[in-house]
C-alpha positions as semicolon CSV with decimal commas, in nm:
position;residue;x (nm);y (nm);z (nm)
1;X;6,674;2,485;-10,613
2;X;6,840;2,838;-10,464
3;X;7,108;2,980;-10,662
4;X;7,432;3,070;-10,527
5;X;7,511;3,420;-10,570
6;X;7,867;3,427;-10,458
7;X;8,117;3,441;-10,734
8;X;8,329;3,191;-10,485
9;X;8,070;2,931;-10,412
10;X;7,988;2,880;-10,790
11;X;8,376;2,848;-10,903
12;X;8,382;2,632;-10,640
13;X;8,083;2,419;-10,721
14;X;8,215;2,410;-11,111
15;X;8,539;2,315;-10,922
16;X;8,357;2,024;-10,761
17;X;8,192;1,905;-11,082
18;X;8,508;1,923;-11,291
19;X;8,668;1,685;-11,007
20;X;8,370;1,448;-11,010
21;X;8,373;1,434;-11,387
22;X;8,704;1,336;-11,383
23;X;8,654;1,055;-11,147
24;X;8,372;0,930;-11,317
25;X;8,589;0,887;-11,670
26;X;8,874;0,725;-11,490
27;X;8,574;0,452;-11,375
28;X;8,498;0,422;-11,713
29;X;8,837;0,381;-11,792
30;X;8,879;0,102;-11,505
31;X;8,579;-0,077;-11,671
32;X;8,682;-0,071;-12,035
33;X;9,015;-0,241;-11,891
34;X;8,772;-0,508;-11,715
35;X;8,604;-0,530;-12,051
36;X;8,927;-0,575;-12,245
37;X;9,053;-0,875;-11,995
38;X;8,723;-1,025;-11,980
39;X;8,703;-1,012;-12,314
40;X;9,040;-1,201;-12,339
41;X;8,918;-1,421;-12,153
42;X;8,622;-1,553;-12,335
43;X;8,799;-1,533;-12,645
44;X;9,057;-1,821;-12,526
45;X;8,825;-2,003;-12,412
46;X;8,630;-1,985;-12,721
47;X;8,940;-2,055;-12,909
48;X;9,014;-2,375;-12,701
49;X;8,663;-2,508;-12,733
50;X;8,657;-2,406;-13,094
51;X;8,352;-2,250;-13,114
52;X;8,197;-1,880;-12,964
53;X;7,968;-1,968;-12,685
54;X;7,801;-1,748;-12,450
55;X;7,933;-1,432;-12,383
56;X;7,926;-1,467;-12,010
57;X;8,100;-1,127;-11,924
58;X;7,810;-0,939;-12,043
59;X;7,658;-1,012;-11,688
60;X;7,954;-0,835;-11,481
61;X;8,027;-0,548;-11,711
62;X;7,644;-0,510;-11,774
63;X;7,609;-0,428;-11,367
64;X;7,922;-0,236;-11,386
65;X;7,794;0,003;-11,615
66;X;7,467;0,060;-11,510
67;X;7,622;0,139;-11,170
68;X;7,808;0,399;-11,337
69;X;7,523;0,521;-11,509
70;X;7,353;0,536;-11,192
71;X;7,589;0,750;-11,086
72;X;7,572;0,955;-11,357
73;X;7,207;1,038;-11,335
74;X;7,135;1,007;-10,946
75;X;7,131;1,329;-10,766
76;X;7,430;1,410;-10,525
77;X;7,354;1,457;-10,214
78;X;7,417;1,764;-10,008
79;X;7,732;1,834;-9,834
80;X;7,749;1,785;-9,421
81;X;7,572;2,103;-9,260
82;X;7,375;2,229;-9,614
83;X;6,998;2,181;-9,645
């Protein structure tokens, strides 16, 4: 890996990893709030049937997160025109 020597490339690089942090939290955010009304969800049903049964949004929010995670751990890719 080369390191940048120019003070503007690296504040711009934290720049870019700052903004990508940021995005990656609000996902997070977006999936707790899937979690939440999935979650409702299963609980009135449960309550209706009277008894818990399976907890059939692990599936979704299991994919969810492990796509984040991905993300998370996957390198990034170059920008257009770096090598």
């Amino acid at each position: 890996m080369e390191k940048r020597s120019d003070p503007a490339e690296r504040s711009a690089d934290r720049e870019r990893d700052r903004k990508d942090l940021r995005e990656w939290i609000e996902e997070w955010r977006y999936w707790l709030g899937g979690a939440v009304i999935l979650s409702g969800v299963w609980g009135v049903r449960c309550f209706h049937e009277g008894e818990l049964t399976f907890y059939w949004p692990v599936m979704s929010l299991g994919v969810w997160a492990a796509v984040l995670l991905a993300l998370a751990v996957w390198p990034r890719g170059g920008e257009a025109g770096e090598s």
